[in-house]
C-alpha positions as protocol buffer text, in pm:
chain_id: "A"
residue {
  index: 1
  type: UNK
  ca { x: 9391 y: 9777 z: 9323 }
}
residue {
  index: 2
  type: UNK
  ca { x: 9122 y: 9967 z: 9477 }
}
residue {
  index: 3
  type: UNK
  ca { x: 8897 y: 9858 z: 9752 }
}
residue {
  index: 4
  type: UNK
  ca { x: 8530 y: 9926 z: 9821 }
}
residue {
  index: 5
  type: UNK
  ca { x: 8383 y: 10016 z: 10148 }
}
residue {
  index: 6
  type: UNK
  ca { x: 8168 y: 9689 z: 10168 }
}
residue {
  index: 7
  type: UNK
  ca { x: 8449 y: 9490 z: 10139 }
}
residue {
  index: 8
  type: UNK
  ca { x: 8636 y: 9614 z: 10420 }
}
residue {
  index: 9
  type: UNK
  ca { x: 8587 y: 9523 z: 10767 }
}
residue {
  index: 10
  type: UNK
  ca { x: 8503 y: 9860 z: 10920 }
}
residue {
  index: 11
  type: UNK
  ca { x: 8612 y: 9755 z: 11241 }
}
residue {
  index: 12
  type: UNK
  ca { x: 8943 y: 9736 z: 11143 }
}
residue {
  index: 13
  type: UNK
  ca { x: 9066 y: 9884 z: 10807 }
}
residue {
  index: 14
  type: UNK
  ca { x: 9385 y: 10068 z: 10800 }
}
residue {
  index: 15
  type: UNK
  ca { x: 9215 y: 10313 z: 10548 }
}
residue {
  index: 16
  type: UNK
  ca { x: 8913 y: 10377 z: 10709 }
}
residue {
  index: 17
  type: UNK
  ca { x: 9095 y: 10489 z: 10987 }
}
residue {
  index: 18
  type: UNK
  ca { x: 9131 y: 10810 z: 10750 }
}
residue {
  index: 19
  type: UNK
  ca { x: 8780 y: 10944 z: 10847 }
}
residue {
  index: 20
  type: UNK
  ca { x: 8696 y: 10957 z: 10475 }
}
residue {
  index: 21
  type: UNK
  ca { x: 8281 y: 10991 z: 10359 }
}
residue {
  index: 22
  type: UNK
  ca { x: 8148 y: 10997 z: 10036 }
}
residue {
  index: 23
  type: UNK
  ca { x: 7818 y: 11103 z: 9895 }
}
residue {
  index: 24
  type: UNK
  ca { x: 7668 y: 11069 z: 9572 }
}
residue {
  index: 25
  type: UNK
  ca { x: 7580 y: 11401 z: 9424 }
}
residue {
  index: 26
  type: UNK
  ca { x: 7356 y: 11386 z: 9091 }
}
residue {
  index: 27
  type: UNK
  ca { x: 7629 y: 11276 z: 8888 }
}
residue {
  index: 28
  type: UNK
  ca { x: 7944 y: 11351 z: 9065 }
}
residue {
  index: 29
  type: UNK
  ca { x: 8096 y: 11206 z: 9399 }
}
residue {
  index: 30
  type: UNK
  ca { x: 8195 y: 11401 z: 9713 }
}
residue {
  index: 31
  type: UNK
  ca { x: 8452 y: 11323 z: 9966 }
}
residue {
  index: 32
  type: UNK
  ca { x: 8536 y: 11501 z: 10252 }
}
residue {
  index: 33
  type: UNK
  ca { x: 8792 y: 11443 z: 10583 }
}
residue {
  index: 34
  type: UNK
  ca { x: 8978 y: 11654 z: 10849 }
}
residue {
  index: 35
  type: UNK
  ca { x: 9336 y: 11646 z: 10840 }
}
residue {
  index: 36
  type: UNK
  ca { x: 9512 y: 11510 z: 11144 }
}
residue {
  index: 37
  type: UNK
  ca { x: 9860 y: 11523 z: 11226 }
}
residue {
  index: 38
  type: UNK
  ca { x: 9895 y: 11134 z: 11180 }
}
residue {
  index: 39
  type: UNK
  ca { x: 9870 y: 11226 z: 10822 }
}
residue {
  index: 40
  type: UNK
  ca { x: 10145 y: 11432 z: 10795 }
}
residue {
  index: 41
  type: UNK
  ca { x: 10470 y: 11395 z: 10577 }
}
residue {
  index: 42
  type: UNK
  ca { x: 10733 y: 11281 z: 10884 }
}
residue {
  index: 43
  type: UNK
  ca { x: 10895 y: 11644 z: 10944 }
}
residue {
  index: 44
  type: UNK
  ca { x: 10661 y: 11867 z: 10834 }
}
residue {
  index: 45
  type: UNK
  ca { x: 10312 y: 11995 z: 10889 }
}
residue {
  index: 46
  type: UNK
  ca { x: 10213 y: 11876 z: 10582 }
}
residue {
  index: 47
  type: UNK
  ca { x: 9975 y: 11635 z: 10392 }
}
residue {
  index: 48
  type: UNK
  ca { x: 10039 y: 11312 z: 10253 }
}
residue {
  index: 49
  type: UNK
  ca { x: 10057 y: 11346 z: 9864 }
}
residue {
  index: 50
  type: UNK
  ca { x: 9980 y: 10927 z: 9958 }
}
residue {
  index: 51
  type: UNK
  ca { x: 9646 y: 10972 z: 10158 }
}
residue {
  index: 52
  type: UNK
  ca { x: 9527 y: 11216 z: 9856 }
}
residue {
  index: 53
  type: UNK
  ca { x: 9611 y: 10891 z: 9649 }
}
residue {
  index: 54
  type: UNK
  ca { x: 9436 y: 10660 z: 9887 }
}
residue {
  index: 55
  type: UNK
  ca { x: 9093 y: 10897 z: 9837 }
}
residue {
  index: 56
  type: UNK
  ca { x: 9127 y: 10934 z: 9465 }
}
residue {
  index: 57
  type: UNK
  ca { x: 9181 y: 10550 z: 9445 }
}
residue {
  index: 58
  type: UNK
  ca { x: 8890 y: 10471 z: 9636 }
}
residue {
  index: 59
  type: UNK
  ca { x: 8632 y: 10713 z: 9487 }
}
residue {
  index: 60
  type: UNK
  ca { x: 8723 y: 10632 z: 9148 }
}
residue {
  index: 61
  type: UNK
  ca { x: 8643 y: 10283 z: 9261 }
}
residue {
  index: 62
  type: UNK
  ca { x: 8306 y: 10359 z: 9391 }
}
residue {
  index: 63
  type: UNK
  ca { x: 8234 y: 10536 z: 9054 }
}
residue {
  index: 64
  type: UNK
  ca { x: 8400 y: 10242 z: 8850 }
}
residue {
  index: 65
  type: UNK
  ca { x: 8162 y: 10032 z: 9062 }
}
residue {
  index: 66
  type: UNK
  ca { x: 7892 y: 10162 z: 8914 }
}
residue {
  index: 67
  type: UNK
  ca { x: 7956 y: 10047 z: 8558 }
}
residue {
  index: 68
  type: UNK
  ca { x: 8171 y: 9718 z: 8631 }
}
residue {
  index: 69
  type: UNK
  ca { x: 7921 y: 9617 z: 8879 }
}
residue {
  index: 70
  type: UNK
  ca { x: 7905 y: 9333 z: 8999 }
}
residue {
  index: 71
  type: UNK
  ca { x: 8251 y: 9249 z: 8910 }
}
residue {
  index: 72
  type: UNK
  ca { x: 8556 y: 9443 z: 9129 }
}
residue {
  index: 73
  type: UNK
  ca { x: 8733 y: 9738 z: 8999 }
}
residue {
  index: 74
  type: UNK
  ca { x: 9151 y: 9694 z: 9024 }
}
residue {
  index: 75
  type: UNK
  ca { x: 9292 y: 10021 z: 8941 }
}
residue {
  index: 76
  type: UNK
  ca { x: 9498 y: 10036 z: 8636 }
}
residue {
  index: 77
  type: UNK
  ca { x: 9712 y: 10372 z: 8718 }
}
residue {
  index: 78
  type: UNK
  ca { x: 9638 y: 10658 z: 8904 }
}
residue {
  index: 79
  type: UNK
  ca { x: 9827 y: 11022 z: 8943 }
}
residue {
  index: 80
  type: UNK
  ca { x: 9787 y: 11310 z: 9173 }
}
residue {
  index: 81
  type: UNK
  ca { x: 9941 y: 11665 z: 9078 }
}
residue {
  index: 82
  type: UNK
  ca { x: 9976 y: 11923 z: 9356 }
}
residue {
  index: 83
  type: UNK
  ca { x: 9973 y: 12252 z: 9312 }
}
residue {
  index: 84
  type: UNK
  ca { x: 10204 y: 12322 z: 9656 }
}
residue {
  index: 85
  type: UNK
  ca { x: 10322 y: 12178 z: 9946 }
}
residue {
  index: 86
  type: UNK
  ca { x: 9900 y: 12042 z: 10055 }
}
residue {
  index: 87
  type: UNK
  ca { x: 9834 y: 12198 z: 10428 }
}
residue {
  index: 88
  type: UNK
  ca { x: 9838 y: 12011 z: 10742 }
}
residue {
  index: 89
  type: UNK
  ca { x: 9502 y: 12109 z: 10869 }
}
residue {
  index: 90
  type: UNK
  ca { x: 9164 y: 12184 z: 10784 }
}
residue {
  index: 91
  type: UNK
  ca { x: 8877 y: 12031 z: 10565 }
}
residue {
  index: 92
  type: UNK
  ca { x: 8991 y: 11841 z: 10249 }
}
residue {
  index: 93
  type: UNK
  ca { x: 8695 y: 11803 z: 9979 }
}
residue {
  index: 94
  type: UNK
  ca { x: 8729 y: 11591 z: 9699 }
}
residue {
  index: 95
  type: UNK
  ca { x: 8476 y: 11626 z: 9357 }
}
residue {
  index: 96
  type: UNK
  ca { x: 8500 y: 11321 z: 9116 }
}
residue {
  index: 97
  type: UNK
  ca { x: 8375 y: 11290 z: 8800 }
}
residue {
  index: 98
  type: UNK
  ca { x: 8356 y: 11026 z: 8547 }
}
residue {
  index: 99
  type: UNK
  ca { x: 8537 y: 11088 z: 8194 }
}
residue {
  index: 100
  type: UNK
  ca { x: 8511 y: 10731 z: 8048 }
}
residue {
  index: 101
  type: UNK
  ca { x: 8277 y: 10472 z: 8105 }
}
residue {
  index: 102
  type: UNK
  ca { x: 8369 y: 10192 z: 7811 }
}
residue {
  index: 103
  type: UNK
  ca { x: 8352 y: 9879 z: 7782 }
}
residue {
  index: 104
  type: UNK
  ca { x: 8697 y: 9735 z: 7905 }
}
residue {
  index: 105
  type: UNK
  ca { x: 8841 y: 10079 z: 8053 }
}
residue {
  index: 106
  type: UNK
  ca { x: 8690 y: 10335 z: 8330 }
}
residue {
  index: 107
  type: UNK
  ca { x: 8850 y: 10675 z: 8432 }
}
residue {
  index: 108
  type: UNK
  ca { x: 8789 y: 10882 z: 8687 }
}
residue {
  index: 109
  type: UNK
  ca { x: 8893 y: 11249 z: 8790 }
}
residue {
  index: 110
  type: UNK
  ca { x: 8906 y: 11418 z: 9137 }
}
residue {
  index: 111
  type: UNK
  ca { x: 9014 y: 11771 z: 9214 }
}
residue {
  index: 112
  type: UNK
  ca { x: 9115 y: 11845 z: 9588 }
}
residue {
  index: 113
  type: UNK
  ca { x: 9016 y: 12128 z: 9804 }
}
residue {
  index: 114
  type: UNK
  ca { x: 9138 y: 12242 z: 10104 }
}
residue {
  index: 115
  type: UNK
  ca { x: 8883 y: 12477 z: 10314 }
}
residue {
  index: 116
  type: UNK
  ca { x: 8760 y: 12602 z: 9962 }
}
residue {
  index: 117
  type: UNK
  ca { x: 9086 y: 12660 z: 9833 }
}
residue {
  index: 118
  type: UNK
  ca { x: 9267 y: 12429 z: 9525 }
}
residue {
  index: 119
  type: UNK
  ca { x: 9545 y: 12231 z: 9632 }
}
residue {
  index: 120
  type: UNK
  ca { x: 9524 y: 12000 z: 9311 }
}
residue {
  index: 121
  type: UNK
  ca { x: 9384 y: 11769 z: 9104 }
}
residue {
  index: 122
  type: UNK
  ca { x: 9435 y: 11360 z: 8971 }
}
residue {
  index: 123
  type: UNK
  ca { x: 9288 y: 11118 z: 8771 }
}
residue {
  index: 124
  type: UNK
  ca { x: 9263 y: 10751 z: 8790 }
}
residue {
  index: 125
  type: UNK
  ca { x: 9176 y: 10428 z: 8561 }
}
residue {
  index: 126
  type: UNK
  ca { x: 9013 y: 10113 z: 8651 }
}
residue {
  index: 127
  type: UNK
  ca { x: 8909 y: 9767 z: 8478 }
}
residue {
  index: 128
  type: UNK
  ca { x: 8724 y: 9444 z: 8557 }
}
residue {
  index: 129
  type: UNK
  ca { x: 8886 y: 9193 z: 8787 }
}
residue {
  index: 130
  type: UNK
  ca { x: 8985 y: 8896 z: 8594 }
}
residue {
  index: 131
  type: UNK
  ca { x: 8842 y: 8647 z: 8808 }
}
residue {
  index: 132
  type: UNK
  ca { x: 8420 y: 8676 z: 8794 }
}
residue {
  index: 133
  type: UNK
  ca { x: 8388 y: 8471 z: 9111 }
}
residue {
  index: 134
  type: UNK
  ca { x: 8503 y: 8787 z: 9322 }
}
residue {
  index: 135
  type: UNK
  ca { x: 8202 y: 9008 z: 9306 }
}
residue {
  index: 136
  type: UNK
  ca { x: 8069 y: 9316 z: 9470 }
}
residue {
  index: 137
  type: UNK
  ca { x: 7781 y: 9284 z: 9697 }
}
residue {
  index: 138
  type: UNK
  ca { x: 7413 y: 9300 z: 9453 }
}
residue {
  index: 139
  type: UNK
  ca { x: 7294 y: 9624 z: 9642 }
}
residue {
  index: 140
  type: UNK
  ca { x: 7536 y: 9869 z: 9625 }
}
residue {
  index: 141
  type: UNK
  ca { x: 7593 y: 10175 z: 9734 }
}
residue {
  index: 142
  type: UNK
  ca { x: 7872 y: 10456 z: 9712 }
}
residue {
  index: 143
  type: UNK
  ca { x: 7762 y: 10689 z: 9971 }
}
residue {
  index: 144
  type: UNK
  ca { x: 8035 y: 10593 z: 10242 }
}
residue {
  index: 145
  type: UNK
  ca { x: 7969 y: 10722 z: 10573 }
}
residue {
  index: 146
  type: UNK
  ca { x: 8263 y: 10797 z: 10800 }
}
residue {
  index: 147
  type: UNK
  ca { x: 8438 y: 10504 z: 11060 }
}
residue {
  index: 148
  type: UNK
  ca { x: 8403 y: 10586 z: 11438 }
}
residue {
  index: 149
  type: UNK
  ca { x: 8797 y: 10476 z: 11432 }
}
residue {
  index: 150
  type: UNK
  ca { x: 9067 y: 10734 z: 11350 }
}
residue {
  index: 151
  type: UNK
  ca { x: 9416 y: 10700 z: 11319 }
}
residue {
  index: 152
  type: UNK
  ca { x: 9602 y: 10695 z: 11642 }
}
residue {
  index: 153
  type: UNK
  ca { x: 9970 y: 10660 z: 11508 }
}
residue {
  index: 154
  type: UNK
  ca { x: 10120 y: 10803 z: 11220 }
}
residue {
  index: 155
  type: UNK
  ca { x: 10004 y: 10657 z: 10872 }
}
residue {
  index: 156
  type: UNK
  ca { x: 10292 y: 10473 z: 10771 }
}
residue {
  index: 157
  type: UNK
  ca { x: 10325 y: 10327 z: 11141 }
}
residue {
  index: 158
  type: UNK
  ca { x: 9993 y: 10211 z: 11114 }
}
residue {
  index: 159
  type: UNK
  ca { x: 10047 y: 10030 z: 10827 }
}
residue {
  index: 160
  type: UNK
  ca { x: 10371 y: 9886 z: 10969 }
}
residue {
  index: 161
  type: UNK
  ca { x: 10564 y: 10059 z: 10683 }
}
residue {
  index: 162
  type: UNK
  ca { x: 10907 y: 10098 z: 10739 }
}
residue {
  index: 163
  type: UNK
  ca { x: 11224 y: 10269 z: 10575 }
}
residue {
  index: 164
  type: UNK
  ca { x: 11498 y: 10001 z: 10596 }
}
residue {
  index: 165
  type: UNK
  ca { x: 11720 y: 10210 z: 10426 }
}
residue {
  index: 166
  type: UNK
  ca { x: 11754 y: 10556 z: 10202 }
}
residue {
  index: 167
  type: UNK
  ca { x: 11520 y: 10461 z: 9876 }
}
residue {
  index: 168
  type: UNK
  ca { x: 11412 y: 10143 z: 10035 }
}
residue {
  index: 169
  type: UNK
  ca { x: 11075 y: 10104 z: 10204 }
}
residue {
  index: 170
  type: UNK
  ca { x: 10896 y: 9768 z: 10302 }
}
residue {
  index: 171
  type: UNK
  ca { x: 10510 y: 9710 z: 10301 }
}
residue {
  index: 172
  type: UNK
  ca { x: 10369 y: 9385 z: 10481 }
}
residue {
  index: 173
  type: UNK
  ca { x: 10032 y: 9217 z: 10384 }
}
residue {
  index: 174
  type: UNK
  ca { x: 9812 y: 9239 z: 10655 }
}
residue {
  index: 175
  type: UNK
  ca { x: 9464 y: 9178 z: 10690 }
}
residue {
  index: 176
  type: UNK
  ca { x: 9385 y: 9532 z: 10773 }
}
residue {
  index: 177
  type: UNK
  ca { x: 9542 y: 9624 z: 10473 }
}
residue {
  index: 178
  type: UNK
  ca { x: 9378 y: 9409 z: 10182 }
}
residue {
  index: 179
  type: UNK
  ca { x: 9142 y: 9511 z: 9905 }
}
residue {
  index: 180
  type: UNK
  ca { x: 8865 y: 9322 z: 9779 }
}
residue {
  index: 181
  type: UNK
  ca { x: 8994 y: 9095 z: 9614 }
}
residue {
  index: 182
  type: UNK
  ca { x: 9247 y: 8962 z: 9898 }
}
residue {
  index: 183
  type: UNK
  ca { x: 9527 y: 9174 z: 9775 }
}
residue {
  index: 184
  type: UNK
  ca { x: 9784 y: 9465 z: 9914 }
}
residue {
  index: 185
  type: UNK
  ca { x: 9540 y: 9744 z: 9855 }
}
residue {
  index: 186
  type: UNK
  ca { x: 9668 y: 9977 z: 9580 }
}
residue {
  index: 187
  type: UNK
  ca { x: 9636 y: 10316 z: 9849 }
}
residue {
  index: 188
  type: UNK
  ca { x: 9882 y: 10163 z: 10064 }
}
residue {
  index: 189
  type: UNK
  ca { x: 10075 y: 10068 z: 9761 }
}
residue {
  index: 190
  type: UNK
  ca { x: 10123 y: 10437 z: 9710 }
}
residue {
  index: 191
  type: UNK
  ca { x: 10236 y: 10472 z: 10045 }
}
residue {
  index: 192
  type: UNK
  ca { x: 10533 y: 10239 z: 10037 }
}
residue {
  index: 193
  type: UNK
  ca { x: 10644 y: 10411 z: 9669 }
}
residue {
  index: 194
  type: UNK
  ca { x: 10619 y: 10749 z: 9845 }
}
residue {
  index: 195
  type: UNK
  ca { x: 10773 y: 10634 z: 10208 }
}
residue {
  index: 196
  type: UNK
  ca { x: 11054 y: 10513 z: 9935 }
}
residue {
  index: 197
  type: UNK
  ca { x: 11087 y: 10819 z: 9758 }
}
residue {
  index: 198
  type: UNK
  ca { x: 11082 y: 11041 z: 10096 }
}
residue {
  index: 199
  type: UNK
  ca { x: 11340 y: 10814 z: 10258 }
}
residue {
  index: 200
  type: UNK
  ca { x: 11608 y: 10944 z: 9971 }
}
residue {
  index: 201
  type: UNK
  ca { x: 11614 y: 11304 z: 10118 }
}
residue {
  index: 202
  type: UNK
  ca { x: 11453 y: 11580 z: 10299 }
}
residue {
  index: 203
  type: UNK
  ca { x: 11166 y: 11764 z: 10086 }
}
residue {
  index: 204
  type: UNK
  ca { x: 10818 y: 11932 z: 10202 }
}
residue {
  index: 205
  type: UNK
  ca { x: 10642 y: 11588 z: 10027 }
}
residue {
  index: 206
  type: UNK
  ca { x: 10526 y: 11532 z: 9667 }
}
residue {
  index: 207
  type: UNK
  ca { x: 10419 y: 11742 z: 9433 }
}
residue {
  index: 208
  type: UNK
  ca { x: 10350 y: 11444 z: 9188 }
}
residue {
  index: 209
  type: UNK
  ca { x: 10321 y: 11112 z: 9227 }
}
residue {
  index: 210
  type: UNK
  ca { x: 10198 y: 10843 z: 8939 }
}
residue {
  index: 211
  type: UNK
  ca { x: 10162 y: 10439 z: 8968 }
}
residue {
  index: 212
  type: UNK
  ca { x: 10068 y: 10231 z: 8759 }
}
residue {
  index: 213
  type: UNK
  ca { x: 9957 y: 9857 z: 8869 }
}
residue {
  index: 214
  type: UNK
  ca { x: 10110 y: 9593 z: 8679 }
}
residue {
  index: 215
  type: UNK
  ca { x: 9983 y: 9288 z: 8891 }
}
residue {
  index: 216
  type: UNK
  ca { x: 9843 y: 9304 z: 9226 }
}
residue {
  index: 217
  type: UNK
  ca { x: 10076 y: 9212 z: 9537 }
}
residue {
  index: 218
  type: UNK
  ca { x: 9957 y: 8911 z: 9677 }
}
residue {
  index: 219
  type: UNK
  ca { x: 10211 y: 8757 z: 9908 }
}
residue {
  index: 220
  type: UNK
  ca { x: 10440 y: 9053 z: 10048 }
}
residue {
  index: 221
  type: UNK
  ca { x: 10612 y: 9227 z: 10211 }
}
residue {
  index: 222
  type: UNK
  ca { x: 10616 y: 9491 z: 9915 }
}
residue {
  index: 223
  type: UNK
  ca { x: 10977 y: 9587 z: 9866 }
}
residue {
  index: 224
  type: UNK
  ca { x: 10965 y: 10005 z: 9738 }
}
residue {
  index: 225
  type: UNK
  ca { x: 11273 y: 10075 z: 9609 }
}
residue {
  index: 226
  type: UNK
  ca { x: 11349 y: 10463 z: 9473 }
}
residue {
  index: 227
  type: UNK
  ca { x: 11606 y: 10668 z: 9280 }
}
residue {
  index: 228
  type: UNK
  ca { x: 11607 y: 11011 z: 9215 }
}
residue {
  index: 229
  type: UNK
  ca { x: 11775 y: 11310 z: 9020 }
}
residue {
  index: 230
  type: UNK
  ca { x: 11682 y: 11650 z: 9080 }
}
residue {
  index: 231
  type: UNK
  ca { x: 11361 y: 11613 z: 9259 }
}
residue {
  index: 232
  type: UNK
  ca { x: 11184 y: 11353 z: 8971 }
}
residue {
  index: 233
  type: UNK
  ca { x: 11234 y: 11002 z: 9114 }
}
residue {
  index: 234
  type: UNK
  ca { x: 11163 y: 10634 z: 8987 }
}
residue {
  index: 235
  type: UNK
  ca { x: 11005 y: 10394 z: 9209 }
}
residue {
  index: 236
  type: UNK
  ca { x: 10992 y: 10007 z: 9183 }
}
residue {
  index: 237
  type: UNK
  ca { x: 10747 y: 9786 z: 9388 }
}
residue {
  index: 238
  type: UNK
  ca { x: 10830 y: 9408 z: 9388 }
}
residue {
  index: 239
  type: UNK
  ca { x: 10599 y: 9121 z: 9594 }
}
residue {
  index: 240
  type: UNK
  ca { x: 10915 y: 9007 z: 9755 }
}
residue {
  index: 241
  type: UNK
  ca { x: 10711 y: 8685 z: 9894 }
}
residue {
  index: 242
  type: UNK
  ca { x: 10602 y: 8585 z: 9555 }
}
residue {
  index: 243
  type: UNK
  ca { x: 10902 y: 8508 z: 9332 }
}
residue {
  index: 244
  type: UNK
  ca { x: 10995 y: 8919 z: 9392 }
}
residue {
  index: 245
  type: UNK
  ca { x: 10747 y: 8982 z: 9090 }
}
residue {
  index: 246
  type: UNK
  ca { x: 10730 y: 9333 z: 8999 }
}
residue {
  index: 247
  type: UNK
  ca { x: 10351 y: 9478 z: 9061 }
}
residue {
  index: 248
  type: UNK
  ca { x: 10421 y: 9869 z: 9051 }
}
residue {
  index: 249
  type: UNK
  ca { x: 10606 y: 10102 z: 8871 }
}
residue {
  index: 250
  type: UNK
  ca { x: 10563 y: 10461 z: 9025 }
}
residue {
  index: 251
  type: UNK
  ca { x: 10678 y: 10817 z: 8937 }
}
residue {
  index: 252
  type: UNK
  ca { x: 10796 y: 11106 z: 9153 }
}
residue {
  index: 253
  type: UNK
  ca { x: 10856 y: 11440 z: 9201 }
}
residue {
  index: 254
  type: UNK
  ca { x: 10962 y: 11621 z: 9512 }
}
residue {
  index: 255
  type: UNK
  ca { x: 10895 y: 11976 z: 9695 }
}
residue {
  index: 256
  type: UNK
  ca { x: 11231 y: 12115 z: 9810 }
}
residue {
  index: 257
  type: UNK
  ca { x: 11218 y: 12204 z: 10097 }
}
């Protein structure tokens, strides 16, 4: 379930610790952010297939904003297709465009740059939140400046995201980490299902991963559990504080490294 930047509380937000702007650009969005070494795969010197996720969530939300307003986007699914292992420095730029606008169902599509060059693409899908009383602010805006704060510790550490044990990753509800509707935001979703599938071996990251939200996590933690064969994994996300309900189901696949 994506979240909207004037819904967080930019003095603290996990996510906005990303360094992540947008701009509105006739009728596309633009993102943009540095790589850091925070936002690494643990191992390696490169990306997070998972922060690309957290970006394509929340731009497709600020477009989806546009046409639910004033009701709150939740994502529906979202995927993100690499090309090759993403690099572990420079200038990531990020182009979305809107491919549906209907009534009940919006989608979304961002391709990634990395210092000019193609690292990959994803799209994402989006409908109203069920409950009108959770609204979006009347004047709204999607050009998101970037937070002064930046990620001191790596991602998943920040998030208080642990592996407990191989395939098995746990995801607390914190207040840093909630979308706007009070709920485990959907980016850091994608976290625990990739922290899960990572956990199972060593690889270079993903070179796919796909969620799609069944019903948002509410209570936590968020209990990721993953299999795998031959590099194309299953992942399962359960609310583990509210009756264990399932509220993910994401899909894998794995660099060799």
């Amino acid at each position: 379930m994506t979240t909207v930047d004037h819904q967080l509380d930019r003095r603290r937000h996990i996510l906005l610790e990303l360094g992540f702007a947008t701009r509105r650009v006739g009728d596309e969005l633009h993102g943009s952010a540095t790589i850091t070494p925070q936002m690494h795969v643990p191992g390696t010197t490169h990306l997070r297939t998972s922060v690309l996720a957290i970006w394509l969530d929340t731009m497709g939300g600020l477009l989806a904003s546009l046409v639910i307003h004033p009701r709150v986007p939740m994502t529906l699914e979202l995927d993100v297709n690499l090309f090759r292992p993403a690099p572990g420095t420079g200038e990531v730029r990020a182009v979305g465009r809107t491919v549906k606008a209907g009534r009940s169902v919006f989608v979304a599509e961002i391709e990634f740059t990395v210092d000019d060059v193609p690292i990959g693409f994803g799209a994402t899908s989006f409908m109203a939140a069920p409950n009108p009383d959770v609204q979006l602010p009347r004047k709204l805006s999607i050009d998101m400046p970037p937070s002064g704060a930046r990620l001191a510790v790596p991602l998943a550490e920040r998030a208080r995201c642990e592996r407990r044990e191989p395939g098995v990753a746990v995801l607390p509800r914190t207040e840093d980490g909630l979308n706007a509707a009070g709920t485990v935001n959907g980016g850091l979703i994608a976290l625990a299902a990739e922290e899960a599938a990572l956990s199972l071996g060593p690889s270079n990251g993903l070179s796919f991963l796909g969620l799609r939200y069944l019903q948002a996590a509410r209570v936590g933690p968020v209990v990721a559990t993953a299999t795998a064969q031959h590099g194309l994994g299953r992942v399962e996300l359960r609310d583990s504080g509210n009756d264990n309900r399932i509220t993910t189901l994401a899909t894998t696949r794995t660099f060799d490294r």
